[in-house]
N, C-alpha and C positions, 0 to 999 in steps of 0.2 A: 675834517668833515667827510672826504673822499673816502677815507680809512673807515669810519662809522658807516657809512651807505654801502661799503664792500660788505662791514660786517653782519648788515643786517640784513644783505641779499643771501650768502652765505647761510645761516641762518634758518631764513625761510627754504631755500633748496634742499638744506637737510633733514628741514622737519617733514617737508612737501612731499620726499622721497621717502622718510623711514615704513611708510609703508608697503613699498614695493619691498624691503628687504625685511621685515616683520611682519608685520601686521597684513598683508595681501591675500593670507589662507585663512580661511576661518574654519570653523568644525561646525561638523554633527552632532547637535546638539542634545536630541532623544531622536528616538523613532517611538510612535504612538501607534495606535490602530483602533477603528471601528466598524462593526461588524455587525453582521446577519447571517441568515442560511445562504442565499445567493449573492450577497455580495460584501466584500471586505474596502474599508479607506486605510490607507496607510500614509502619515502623516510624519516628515519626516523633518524633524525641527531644524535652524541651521542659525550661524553666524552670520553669512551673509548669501548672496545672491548666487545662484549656480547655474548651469546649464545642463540638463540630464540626458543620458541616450540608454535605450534600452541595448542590452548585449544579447540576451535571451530573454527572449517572449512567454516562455512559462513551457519549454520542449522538457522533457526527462523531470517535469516535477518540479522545475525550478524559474525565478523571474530572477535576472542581475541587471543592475542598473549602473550608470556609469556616473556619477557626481562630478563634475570639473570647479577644480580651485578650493575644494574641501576637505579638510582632515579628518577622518575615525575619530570619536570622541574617544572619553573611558570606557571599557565596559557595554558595548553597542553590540549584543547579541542576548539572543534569549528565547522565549517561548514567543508567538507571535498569539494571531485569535481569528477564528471566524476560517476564513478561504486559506490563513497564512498559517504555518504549523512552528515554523520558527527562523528566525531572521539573524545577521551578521552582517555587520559596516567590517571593512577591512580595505587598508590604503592603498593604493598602485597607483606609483608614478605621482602625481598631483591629484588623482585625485581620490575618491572614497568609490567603494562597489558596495553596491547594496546588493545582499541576494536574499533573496525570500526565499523559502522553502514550502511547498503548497501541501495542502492535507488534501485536494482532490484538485480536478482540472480547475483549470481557471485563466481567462487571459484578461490584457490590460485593455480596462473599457477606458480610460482616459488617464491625462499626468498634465500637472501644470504648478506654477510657482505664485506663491503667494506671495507679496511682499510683507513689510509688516503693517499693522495697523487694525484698526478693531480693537484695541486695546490689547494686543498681541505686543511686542517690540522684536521680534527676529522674523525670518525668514520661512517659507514652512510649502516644502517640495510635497505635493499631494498625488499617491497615484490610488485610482478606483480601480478594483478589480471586481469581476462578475464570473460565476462559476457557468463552466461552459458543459458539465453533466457527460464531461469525460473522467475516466478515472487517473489518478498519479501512477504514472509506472516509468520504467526506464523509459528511452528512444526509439522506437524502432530501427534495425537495421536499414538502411538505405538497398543496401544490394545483398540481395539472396544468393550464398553460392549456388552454383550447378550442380546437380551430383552425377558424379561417374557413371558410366554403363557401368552392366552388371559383367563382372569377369567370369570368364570361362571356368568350368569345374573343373580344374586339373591342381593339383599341389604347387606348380612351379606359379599359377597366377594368383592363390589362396593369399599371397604376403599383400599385408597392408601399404606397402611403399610402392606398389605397380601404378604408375600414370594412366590419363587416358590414352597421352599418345601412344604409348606401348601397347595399353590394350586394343586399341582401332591401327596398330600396324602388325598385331597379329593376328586380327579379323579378316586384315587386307588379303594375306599370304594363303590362306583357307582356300 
């Protein structure tokens, strides 16, 4: 009887556990979207329950999103609609990045998880965006180089490779 009670604790531990070494990740299941002139939903279906963190906020044109405990489904890139111009799930580490790609400015007016239900049966990561009536362009640079004093008219300071310091230690000697 001792042997049968061992075997069927045994048992239940391995079944109890098989999901921490399989079944633990779930996927991305589509990405959806709906849309208007000012503002886009982007609806991102799932296996199971996730935790999201934005990475970029929508700088250079672009939103990425950080998925935890989610896999890239098949095939999770494409054209997008509305504020989004086209979107890609791709893995790191544990977990999935969403990055949108925006057809004009636009930031994230809210994100929140739905569980299942409503006659829904999975998961479904929601983020609103609202167009901000800025346009998509790269970044702006953070810091402006300085530019040089102008060098003296002589041939010997005409070479592109003269410094400033050079040029303001032969100012100094004048």
């Amino acid at each position: 009887m001792t042997a049968l009670a061992f075997v069927v604790i045994c048992a239940c531990v391995l079944f109890a556990t098989r999901g921490f070494a399989w079944g633990a990740q779930g996927d991305v299941l589509a990405v959806r979207f709906g849309a208007d002139r000012d503002r886009t939903r982007v609806v991102i279906d799932l296996d199971k329950s996730t935790q999201g963190r934005v990475i970029n906020a929508g700088d250079g044109g672009r939103i990425t999103l950080a998925l935890a405990g989610v896999a890239p489904g098949r095939g999770l890139n494409g054209g997008g609609s509305g504020l989004v111009r086209a979107y890609q799930v791709t893995a790191v580490g544990g977990a999935s990045r969403v990055e949108l790609e925006l057809a004009r400015g636009s930031q994230i007016e809210r994100r929140f998880l739905l569980p299942p239900g409503d006659g829904v049966a999975h998961y479904r990561y929601v983020v609103d965006l609202k167009a901000n009536g800025g346009a998509v362009g790269p970044a702006e640079p953070r810091v402006s180089p300085t530019p040089l004093p102008d060098a003296p008219k002589n041939r010997w300071w005409s070479s592109t490779r003269a410094t400033a310091a050079a040029i303001r230690a032969q100012a100094a000697r004048r």
